[in-house]
C-alpha positions in Angstrom: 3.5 -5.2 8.7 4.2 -8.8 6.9 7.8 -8.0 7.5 8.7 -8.0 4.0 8.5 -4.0 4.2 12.4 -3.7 4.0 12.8 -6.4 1.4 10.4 -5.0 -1.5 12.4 -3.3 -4.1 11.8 0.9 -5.0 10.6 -1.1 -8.7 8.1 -3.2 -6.6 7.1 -0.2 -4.4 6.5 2.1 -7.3 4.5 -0.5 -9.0 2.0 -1.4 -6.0 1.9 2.3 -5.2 0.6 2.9 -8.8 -2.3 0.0 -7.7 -4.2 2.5 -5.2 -6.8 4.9 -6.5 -6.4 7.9 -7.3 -7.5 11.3 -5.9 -8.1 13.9 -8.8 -7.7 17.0 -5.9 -4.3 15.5 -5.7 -1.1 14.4 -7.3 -0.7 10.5 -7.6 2.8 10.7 -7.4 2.2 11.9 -3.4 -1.3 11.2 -2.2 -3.6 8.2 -3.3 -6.4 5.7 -1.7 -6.2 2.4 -0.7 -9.0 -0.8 -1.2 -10.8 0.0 1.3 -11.0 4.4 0.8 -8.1 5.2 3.4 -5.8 7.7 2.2 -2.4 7.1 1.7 0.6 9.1 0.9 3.8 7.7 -0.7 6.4 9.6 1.9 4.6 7.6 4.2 5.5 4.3 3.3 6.0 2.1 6.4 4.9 4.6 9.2 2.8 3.0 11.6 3.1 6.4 13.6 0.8 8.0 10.4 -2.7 8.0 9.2 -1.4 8.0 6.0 1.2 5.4 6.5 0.6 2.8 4.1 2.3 -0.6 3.6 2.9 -3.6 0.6 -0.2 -6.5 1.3 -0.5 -9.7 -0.4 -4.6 -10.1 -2.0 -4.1 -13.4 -1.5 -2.2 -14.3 1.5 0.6 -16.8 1.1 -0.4 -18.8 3.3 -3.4 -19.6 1.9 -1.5 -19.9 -1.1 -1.2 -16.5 -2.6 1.7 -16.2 -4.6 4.7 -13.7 -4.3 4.1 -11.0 -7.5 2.9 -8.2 -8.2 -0.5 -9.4 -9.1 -1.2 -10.5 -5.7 0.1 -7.2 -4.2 -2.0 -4.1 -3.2 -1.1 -0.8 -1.6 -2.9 -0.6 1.7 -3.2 1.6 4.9 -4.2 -0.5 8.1 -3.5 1.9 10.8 -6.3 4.5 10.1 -10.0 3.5 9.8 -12.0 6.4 8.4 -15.7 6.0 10.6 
């Protein structure tokens, strides 16, 4: 996690979450996919423990001088690799 994960607001959340693709066999207000094709569903927010635990990533990072907004922000599962 960046450790931002308890700062981000529910606005911020909801409009990151709205970033990842969606799955037409479900509904995007519970179940969508990240960049990379890893499913992720919005109860899940933050749960390392779950494959479909999904957390706030900068595009850019900062410190290669990304900036902070919502631009630069993507939805995105790291804990479960699909082979």
């Amino acid at each position: 996690m960046n450790g931002k994960e308890n700062e981000w607001s529910d606005s911020v959340k909801k409009a990151v979450w709205k970033k990842g693709k969606i799955n037409p066999d479900y509904s995007p207000e519970v179940l969508r996919w990240d960049s990379h094709g890893n499913i992720m569903m919005w109860s899940e927010y933050g749960r390392m423990d779950s494959k479909f635990g999904w957390e706030i990533d900068f595009i850019n990072p900062v410190i290669e001088e990304g900036i902070d907004n919502i631009e630069n922000l993507q939805p995105l599962n790291q804990w479960y690799t699909t082979d």
